[in-house]
C-alpha positions as CSV (number, residue, x, y, z in Angstrom):
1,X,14.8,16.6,18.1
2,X,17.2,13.5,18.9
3,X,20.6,14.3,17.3
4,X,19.9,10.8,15.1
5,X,16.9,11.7,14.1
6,X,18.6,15.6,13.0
7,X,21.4,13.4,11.2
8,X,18.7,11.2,9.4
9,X,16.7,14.1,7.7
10,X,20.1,16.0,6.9
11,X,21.1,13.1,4.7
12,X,17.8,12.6,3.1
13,X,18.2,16.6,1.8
14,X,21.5,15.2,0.5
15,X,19.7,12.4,-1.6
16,X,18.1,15.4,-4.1
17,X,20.1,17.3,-5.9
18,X,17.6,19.6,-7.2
19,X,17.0,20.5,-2.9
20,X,21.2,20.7,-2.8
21,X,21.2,23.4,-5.4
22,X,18.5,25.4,-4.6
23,X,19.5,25.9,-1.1
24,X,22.8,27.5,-2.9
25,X,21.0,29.6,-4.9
26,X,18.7,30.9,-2.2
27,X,21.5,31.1,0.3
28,X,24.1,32.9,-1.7
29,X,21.2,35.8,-3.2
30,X,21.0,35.7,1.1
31,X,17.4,34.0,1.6
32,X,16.5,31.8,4.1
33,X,15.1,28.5,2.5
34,X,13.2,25.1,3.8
35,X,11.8,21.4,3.0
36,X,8.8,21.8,5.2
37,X,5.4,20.4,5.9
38,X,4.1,17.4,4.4
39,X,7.6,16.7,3.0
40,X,9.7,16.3,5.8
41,X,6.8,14.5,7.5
42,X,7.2,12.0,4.7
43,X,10.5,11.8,4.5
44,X,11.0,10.7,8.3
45,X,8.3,8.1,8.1
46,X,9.8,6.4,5.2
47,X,13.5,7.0,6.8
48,X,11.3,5.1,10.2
49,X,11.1,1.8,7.6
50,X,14.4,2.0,6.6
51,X,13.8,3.5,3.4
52,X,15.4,6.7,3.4
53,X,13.6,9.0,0.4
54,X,12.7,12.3,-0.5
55,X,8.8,12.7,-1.5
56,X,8.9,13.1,-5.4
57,X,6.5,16.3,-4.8
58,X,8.2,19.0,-2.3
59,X,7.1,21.8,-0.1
60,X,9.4,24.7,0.5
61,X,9.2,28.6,2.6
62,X,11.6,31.0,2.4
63,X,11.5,34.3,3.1
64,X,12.1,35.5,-0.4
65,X,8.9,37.1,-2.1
66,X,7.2,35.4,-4.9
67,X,9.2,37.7,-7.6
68,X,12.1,37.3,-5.9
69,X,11.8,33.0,-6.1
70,X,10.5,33.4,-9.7
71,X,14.0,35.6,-10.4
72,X,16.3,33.0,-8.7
73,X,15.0,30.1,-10.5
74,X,15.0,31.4,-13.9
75,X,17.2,29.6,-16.4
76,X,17.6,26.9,-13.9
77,X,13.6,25.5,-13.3
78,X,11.8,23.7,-16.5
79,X,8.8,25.4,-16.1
80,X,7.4,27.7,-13.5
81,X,3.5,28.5,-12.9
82,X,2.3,31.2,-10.7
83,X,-1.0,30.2,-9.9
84,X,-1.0,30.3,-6.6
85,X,1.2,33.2,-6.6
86,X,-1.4,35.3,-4.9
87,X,-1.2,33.4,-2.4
88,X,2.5,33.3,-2.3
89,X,3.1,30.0,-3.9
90,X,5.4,29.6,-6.9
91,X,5.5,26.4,-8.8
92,X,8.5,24.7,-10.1
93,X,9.7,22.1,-12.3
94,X,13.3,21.1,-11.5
95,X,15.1,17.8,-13.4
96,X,11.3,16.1,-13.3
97,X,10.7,17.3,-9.6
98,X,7.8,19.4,-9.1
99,X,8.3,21.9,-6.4
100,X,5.8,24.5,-5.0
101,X,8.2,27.1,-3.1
102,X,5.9,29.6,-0.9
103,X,6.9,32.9,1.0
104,X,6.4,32.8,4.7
105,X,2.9,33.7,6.2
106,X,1.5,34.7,9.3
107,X,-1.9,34.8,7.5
108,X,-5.3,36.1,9.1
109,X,-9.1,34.5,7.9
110,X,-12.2,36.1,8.6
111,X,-13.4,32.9,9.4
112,X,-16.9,33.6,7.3
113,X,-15.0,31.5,4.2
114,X,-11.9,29.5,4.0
115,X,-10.0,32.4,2.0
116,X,-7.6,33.7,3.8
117,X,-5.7,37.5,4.6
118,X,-2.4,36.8,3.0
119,X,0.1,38.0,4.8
120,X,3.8,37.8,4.7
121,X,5.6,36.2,7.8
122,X,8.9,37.4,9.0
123,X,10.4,34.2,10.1
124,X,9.8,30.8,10.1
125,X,8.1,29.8,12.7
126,X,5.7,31.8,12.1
127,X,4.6,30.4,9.0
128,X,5.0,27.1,10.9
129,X,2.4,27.7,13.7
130,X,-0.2,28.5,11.0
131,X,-0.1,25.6,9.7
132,X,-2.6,22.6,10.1
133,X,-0.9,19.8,12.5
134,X,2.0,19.7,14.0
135,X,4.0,16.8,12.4
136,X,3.1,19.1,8.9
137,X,4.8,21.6,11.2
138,X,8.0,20.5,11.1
139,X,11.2,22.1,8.8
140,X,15.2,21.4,7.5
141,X,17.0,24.3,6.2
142,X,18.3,24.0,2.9
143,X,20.8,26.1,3.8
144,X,24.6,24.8,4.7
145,X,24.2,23.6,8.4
146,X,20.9,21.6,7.2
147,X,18.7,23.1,11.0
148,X,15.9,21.1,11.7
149,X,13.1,23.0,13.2
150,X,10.4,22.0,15.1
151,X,9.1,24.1,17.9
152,X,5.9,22.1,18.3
153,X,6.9,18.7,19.1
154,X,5.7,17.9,15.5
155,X,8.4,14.4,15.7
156,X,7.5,13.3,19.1
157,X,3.4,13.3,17.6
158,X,4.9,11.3,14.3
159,X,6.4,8.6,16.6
160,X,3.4,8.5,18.9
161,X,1.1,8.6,16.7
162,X,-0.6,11.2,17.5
163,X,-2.5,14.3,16.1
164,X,-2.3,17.6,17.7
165,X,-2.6,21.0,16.6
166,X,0.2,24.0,16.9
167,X,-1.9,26.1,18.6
168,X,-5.6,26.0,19.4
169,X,-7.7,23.2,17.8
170,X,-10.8,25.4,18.0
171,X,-8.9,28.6,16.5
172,X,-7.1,26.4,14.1
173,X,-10.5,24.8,12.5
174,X,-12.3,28.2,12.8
175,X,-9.6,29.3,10.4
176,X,-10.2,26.7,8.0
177,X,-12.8,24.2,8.6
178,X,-11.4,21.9,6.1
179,X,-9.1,20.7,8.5
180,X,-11.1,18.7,10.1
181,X,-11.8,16.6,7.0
182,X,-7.5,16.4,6.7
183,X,-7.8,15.3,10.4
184,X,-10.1,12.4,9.3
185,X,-8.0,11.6,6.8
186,X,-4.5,11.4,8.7
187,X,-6.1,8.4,10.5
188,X,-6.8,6.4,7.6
189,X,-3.4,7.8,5.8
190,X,-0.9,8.0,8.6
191,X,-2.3,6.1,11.4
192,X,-2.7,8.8,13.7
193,X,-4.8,9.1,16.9
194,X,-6.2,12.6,17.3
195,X,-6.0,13.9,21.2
196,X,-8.8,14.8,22.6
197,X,-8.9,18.7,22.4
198,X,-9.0,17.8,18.4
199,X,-11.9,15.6,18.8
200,X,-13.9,17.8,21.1
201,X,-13.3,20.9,18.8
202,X,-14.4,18.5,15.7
203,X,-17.3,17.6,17.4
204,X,-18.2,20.9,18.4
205,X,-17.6,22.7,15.2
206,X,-18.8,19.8,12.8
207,X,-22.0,22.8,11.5
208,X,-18.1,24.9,10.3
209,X,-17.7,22.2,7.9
210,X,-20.5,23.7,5.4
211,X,-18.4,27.0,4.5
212,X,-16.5,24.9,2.4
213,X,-17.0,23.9,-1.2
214,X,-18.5,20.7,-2.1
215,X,-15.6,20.1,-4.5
216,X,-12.3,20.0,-1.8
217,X,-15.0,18.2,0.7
218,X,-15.3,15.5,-2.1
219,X,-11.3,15.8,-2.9
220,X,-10.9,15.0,1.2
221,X,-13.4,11.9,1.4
222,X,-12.3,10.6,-1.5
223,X,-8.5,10.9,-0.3
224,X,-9.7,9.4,2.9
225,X,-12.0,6.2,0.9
226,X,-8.6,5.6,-1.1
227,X,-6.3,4.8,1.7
228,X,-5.4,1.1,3.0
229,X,-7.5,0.8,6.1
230,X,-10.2,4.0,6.0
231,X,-12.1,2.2,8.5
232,X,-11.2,4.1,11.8
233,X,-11.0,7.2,9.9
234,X,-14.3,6.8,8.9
235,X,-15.9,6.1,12.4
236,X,-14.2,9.4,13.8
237,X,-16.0,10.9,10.6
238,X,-19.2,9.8,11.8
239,X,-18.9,9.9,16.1
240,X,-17.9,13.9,15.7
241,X,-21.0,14.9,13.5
242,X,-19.0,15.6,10.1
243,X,-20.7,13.2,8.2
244,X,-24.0,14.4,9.3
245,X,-23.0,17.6,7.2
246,X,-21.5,15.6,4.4
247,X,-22.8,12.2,4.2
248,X,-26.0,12.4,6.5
249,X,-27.2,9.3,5.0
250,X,-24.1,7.3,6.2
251,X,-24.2,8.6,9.6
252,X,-28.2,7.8,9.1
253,X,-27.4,4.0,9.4
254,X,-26.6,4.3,13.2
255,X,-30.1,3.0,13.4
256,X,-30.9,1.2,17.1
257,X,-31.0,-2.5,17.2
258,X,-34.1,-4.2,18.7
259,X,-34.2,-6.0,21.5
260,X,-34.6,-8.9,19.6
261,X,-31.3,-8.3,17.8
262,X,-33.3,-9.8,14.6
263,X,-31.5,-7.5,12.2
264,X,-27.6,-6.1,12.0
265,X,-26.0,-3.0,13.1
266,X,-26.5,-1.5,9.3
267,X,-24.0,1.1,10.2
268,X,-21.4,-1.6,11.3
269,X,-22.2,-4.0,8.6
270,X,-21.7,-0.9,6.0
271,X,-18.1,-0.8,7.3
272,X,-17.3,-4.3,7.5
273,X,-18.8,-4.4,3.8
274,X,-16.5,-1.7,2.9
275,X,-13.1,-3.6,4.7
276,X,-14.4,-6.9,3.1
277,X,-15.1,-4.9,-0.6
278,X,-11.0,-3.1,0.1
279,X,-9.8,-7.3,0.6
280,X,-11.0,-8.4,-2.6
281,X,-9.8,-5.5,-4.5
282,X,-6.4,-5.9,-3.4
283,X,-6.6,-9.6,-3.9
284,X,-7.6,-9.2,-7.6
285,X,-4.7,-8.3,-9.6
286,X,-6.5,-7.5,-12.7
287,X,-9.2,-5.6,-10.8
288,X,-8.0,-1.0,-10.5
289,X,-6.8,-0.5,-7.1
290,X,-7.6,1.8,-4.7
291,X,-11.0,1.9,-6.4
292,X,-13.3,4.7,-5.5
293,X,-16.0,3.2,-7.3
294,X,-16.2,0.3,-5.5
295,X,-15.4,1.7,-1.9
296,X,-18.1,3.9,-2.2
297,X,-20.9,1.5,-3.1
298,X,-19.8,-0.9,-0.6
299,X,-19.8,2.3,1.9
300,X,-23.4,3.2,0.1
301,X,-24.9,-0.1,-0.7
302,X,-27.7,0.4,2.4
303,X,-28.0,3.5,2.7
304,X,-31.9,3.2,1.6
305,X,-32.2,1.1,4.7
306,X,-33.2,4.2,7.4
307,X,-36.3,4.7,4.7
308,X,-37.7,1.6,4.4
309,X,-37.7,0.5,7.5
310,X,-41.0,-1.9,8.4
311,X,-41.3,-3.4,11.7
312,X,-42.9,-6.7,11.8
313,X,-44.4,-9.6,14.0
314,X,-42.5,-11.4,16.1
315,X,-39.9,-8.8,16.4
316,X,-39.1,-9.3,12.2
317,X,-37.2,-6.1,10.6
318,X,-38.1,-5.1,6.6
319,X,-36.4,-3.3,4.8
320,X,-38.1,-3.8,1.2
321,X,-37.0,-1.9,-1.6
322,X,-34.2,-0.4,-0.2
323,X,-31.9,-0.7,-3.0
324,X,-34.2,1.2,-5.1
325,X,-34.5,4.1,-2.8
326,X,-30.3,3.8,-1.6
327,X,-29.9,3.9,-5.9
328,X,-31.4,7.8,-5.7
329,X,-30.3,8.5,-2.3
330,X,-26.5,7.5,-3.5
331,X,-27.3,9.5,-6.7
332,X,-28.2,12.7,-5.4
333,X,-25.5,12.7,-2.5
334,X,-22.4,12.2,-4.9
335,X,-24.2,14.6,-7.5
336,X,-24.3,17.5,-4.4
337,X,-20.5,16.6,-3.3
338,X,-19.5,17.1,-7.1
339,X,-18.6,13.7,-8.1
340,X,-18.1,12.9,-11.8
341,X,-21.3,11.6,-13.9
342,X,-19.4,8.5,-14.4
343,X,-18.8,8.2,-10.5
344,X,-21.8,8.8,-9.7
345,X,-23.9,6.3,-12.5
346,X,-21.7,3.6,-11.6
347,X,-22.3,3.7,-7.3
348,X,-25.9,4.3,-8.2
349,X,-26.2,1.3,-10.1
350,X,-24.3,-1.3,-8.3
351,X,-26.5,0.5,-5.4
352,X,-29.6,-0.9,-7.2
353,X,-28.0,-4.5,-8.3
354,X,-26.7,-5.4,-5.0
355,X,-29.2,-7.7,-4.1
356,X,-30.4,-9.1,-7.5
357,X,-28.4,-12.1,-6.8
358,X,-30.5,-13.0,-3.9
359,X,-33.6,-12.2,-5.6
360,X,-32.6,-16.1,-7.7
361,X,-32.1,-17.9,-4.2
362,X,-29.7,-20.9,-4.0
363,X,-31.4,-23.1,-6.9
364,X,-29.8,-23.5,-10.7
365,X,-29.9,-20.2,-12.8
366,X,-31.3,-20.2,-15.8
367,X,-29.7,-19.5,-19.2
368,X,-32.1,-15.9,-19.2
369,X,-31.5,-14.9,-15.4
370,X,-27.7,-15.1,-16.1
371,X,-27.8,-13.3,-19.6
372,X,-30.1,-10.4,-17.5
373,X,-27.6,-10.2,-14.7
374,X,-24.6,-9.7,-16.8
375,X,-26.4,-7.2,-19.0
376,X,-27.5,-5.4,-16.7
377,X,-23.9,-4.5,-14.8
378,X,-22.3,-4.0,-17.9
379,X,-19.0,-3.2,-17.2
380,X,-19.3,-2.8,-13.4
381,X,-19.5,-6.9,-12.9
382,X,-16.2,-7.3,-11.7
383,X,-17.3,-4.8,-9.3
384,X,-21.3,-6.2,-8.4
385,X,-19.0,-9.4,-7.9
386,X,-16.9,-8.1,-4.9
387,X,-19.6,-6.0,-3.5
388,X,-22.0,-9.0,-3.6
389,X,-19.3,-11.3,-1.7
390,X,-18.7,-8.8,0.6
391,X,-22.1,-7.8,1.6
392,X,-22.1,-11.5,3.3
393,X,-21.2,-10.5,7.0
394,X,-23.0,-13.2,8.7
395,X,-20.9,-14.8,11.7
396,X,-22.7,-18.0,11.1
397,X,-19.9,-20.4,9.3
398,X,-22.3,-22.5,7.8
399,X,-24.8,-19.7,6.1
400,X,-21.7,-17.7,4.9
401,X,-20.1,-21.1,3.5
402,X,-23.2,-21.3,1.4
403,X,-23.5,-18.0,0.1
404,X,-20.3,-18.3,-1.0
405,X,-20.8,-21.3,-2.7
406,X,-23.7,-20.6,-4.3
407,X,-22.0,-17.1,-6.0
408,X,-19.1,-19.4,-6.9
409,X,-22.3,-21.4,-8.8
410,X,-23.6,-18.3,-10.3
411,X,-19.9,-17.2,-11.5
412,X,-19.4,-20.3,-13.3
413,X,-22.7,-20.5,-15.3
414,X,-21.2,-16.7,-16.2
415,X,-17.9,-18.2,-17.7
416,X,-20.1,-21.8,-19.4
417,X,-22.4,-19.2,-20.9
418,X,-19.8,-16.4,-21.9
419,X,-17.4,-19.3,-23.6
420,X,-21.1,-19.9,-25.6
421,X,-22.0,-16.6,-26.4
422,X,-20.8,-13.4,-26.4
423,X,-22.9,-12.1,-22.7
424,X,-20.7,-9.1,-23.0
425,X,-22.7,-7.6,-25.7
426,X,-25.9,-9.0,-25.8
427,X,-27.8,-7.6,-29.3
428,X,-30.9,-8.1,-30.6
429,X,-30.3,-10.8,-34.1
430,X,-31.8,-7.9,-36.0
431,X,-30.3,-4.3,-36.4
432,X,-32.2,-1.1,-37.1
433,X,-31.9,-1.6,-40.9
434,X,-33.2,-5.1,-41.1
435,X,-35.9,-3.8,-38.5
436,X,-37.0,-1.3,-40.8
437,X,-37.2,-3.1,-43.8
438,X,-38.8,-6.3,-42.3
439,X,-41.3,-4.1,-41.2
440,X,-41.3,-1.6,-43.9
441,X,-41.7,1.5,-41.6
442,X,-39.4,4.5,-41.6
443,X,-37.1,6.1,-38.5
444,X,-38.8,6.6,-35.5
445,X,-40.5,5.2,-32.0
446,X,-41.5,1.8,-33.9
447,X,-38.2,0.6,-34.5
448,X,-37.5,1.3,-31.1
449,X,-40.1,-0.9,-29.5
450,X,-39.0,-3.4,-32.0
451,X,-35.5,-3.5,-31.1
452,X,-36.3,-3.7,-27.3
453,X,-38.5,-6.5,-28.0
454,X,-35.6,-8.3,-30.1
455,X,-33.5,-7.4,-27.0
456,X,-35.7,-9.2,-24.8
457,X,-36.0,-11.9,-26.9
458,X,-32.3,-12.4,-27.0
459,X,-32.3,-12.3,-23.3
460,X,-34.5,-14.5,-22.9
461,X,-33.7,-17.5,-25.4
462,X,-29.9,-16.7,-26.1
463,X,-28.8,-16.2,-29.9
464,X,-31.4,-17.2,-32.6
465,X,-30.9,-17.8,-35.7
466,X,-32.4,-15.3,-38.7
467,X,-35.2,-16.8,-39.8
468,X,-36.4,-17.5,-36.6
469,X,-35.8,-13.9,-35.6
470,X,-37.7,-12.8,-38.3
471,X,-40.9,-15.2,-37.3
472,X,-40.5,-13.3,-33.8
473,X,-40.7,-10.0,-35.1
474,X,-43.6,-10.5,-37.5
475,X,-45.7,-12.4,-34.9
476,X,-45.3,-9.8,-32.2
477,X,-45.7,-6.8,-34.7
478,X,-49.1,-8.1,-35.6
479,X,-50.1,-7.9,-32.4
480,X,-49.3,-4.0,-32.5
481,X,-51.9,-2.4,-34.8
């Protein structure tokens, strides 16, 4: 490692005094001690922009056992949690920095699950060449002369660019298949290129992939959705066969174009949606950001596509119903990978409402249309409205000028008829008490019908007033009996 470089990550130890005093107190009970991994990676990128920091969460080995850490840092740490002290992680809470200190491995995996053999290490380096990548393989002693270790070249990757393991690729995912989901997700987070021994051992052990739990799959994709520019993480995801095991129906889109080239790449478009969907969210400042929700329904909206496929005359492409079918296809994938219910609703159902806006064409919308549209997103129409505008990935000027123009029409009939009524919380005029007694029937599956029939009502015609709501309700229950 260049001798500036050595100098740079020295200082940055010197920037946290919590790191200061715990390599005294490891070093004078005679432990070896060490910011490593994912930490030191950190700190040199941000020391590469000229913004020399320590990570607020840290990583650190020693060779001190997990009773022996938990010893030294009593009366000094917060809190401590031995969770992961199986495993030979102890967690710490120093001056509002959380630190996980761990005993060196040289671990062993049966490679049947992702649990490994724990083993205690006997020096560094071998803890470090068990580790995932090499620039998470890199390590500064907290000790006095501040050594910076990093027998795998882990810095020359980080300024290259470049992914590589510490040892074998294939060995290293055979261990722990999960790593090549973290390899996905370096490219979107770091920038990273993986070499091709990475690729080739990804693409040959993609099938490894489904000895690991749906839940830290989901964690991983959804760390990968979240970055700036997921993009080419997510085409590696797809080229190497690990979305056939965990999103099939993304990977599913690849379908061929004819030779008529009358309808899109889907698989393309899906990502371009998903860039153009990542745009707008960042350009919103009142809009949450990163925001799952709305990366994975742009990522999702056509997923129903492959299914209802219909080839026509003249070398004309359907795909009919397709938001219908993507809605369940979208539902049961993020159900399987463990998503939260409200995750999961929310893609589904701006899934289905993607292409209601072009179900109205470019002519005026009606007082109804617009109360129907905005009832039925809810609180996901800040999001239909991005994932509409970014479904538009036509390359002709004039067609994408008036798509846009015609949503800006549709927007401002939302905001004329919002300032009129309230759209947010379209009720029917009558509640279930008037219902009942306007009726004179009891609790039960009547006043339900007669509510929804209010409801539509009120969709239909806007606010009414009482009386007339009343006239409504009589007329259409005598047509009940």
């Amino acid at each position: 490692m260049p001798p500036a470089v050595q100098e740079t990550v020295r200082a940055l130890v010197e920037l946290s005094p919590v790191l200061t005093e715990l390599g005294r107190r490891f070093t004078r009970a005679g432990f070896e001690v060490h910011l490593v991994g994912g930490s030191v990676r950190d700190a040199l990128l941000a020391a590469e922009h000229g913004a020399p920091r320590v990570p607020g969460d840290l990583d650190v080995t020693t060779d001190a056992r997990p009773e022996q850490v938990l010893e030294l840092l009593r009366g000094w740490a917060g809190s401590t949690w031995n969770t992961g002290i199986a495993f030979g992680t102890v967690g710490a809470e120093v001056s509002g920095v959380r630190l996980e200190i761990t005993t060196y491995r040289a671990d062993r995996y049966d490679r049947e699950s992702r649990n490994p053999e724990v083993a205690w290490g006997t020096s560094l380096v071998d803890d470090l060449v068990r580790r995932d990548f090499t620039v998470n393989a890199m390590a500064v002693s907290l000790g006095p002369d501040r050594t910076v270790t990093d027998p795998f070249g882990g810095l020359g990757d980080l300024i290259r660019r470049r992914l590589r393991t510490p040892g074998s690729a294939v060995d290293s995912f055979a261990d722990d298949p999960l790593r090549m989901l973290r390899a996905v997700r370096f490219v979107a987070q770091l920038g990273l290129v993986p070499v091709d021994e990475v690729v080739e051992a990804m693409t040959a052990m993609s099938a490894e992939l489904a000895r690991i739990t749906a839940e830290r799959v989901q964690v991983e994709l959804s760390k990968t959705l979240l970055q700036d520019a997921p993009r080419a993480a997510l085409e590696l995801f797809v080229a190497t066969g690990l979305a056939d095991v965990v999103l099939p129906e993304v990977a599913a889109l690849r379908m061929e174009i004819d030779e008529h080239h009358q309808h899109k790449d889907v698989y393309a478009h899906s990502l371009t949606v998903l860039d153009q969907a990542i745009a707008l969210e960042k350009a919103d400042p009142s809009a949450e950001s990163p925001d799952l929700v709305l990366r994975l329904a742009a990522l999702l909206h056509d997923i129903g596509k492959p299914a209802t496929r219909q080839h026509l005359p003249r070398g004309r492409v359907s795909f009919h119903h397709h938001e219908v079918v993507g809605a369940k296809l979208a539902r049961k994938r993020l159900t399987a990978l463990r998503y939260p219910k409200d995750v999961v609703e929310a893609v589904s159902r701006l899934t289905f409402l993607h292409l209601r806006f072009h179900g109205y064409g470019g002519g005026e919308w009606t007082d109804s249309a617009v109360r129907r549209y905005v009832t039925d997103a809810g609180d996901l129409l800040p999001r239909l409205h991005k994932l509409v505008r970014s479904d538009s990935t036509t390359r002709n000027r004039k067609r994408a000028a008036a798509l846009s123009a015609t949503y800006d029409s549709l927007e401002q009939r939302i905001a004329e008829l919002s300032a009129a009524e309230d759209l947010a919380r379209v009720r029917p005029d009558l509640d279930g008490n008037a219902i009942m007694e306007l009726l004179g029937v009891g609790p039960g599956p009547e006043v339900g019908r007669a509510w929804r029939f209010l409801k539509e009502l009120r969709l239909e015609r806007g606010p009414l007033e009482r009386d007339e709501a009343e006239r409504e309700l009589r007329a259409w229950w005598s047509t009940q009996a």
